[in-house]
N, C-alpha and C positions, 0 to 999 in steps of 0.2 A: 504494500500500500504506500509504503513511504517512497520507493522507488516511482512509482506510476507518479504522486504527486508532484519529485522532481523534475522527472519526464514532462511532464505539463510547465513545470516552470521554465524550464527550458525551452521550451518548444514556444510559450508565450515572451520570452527574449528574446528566443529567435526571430522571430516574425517583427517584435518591434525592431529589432537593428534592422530587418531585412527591410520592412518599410522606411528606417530612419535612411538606409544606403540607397536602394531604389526607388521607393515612391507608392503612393499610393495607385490603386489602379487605374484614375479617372489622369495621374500625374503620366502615367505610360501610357493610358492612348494617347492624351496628349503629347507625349515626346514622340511616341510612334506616326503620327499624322503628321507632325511638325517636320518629322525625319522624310516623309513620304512628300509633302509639298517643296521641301528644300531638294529632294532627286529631282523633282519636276520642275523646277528651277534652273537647278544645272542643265537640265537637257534642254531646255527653252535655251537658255543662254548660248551653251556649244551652237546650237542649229541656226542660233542667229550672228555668230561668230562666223559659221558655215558660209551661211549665204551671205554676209557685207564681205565674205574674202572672194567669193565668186564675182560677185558685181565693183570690185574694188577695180580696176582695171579699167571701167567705163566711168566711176564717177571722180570730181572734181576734189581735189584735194581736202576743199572745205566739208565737202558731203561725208569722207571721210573721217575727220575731224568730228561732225557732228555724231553719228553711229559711235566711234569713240570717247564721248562726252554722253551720250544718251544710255549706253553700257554702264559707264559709269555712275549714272544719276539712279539706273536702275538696280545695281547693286545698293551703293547707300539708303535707299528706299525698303528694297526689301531687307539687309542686314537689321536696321532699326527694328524693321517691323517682326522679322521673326525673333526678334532676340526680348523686345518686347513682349510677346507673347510666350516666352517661357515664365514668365512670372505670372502666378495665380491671381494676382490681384491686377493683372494688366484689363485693359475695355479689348484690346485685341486677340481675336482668337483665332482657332485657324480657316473659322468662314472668312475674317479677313486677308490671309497669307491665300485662300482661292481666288477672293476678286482682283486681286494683287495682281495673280498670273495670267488671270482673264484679262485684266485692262492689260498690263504688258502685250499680250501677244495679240486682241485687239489692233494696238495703236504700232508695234511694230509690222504685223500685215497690213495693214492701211499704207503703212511710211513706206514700204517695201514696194507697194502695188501702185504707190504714185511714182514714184523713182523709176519703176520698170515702163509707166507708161509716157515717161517724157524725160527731158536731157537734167544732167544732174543738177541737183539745186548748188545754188551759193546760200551758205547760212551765215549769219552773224554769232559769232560764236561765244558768250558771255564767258568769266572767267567761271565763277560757281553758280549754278542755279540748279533748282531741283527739276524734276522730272515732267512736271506738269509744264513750267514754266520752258523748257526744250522742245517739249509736244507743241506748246501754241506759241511757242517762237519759228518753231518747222512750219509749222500750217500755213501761220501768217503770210512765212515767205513761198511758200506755195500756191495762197490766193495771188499774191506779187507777180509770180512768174505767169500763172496763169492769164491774169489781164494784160498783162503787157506782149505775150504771145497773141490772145484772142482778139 
């Protein structure tokens, strides 16, 4: 009897270190979701790394320059954001870390699909600016090109 008792206390030690070292379980699907939307991140990322070194060759220096400044904006965007959301007490969870990657790749096929369908843009290229603020400084100069073409 007194053996089974300790067994039990141990086995109730155990479980607390085990939780105090991994987590509770609501803590592991969250790290495991979190794990699974940062794969799908990286692979967005390479694929679009992929295709700006395909079309690199046809566009203007500047166009490159912006793809490299818009990679950029969108890593410090998502880093905040998923790092953010490993804390339990963050508003960001990982339904945000999904719209994240939907706007991304959204607003990178749109960027992509107007580049392919006319000669490469000239951007203005600010020193720091976030992500939003690169998307509607591209557009702008894309309405730009547009009028002054049509």
């Amino acid at each position: 009897r007194q053996v089974a008792a300790k067994y039990l206390i141990i086995m109730e030690i155990a479980q607390d270190v085990r939780e105090l070292l991994v987590g509770s379980t609501t803590e592991q699907q969250l790290l495991q979701d979190m794990q699974s939307y940062h794969q799908k991140y990286c692979d967005f990322m390479r694929k679009l790394a992929n295709q700006v070194s395909e079309l690199s060759l046809a566009m203007c220096p500047e166009s490159r320059i912006f793809y490299y400044q818009l990679q950029c904006a969108m890593y410090k965007d998502w880093t905040a954001a998923i790092t953010d959301c490993a804390f339990m007490s963050s508003t960001i969870n990982t339904k945000t870390l999904e719209t994240k990657l939907n706007t991304y790749e959204q607003v990178v096929a749109r960027i992509l699909r107007n580049d392919a369908e006319s000669a490469s843009p000239v951007v203005d290229v600010p020193k720091d600016s976030s992500m939003e603020q690169w998307i509607h400084m591209y557009e702008a100069h894309r309405k730009k090109i547009a009028s002054t073409q049509g």
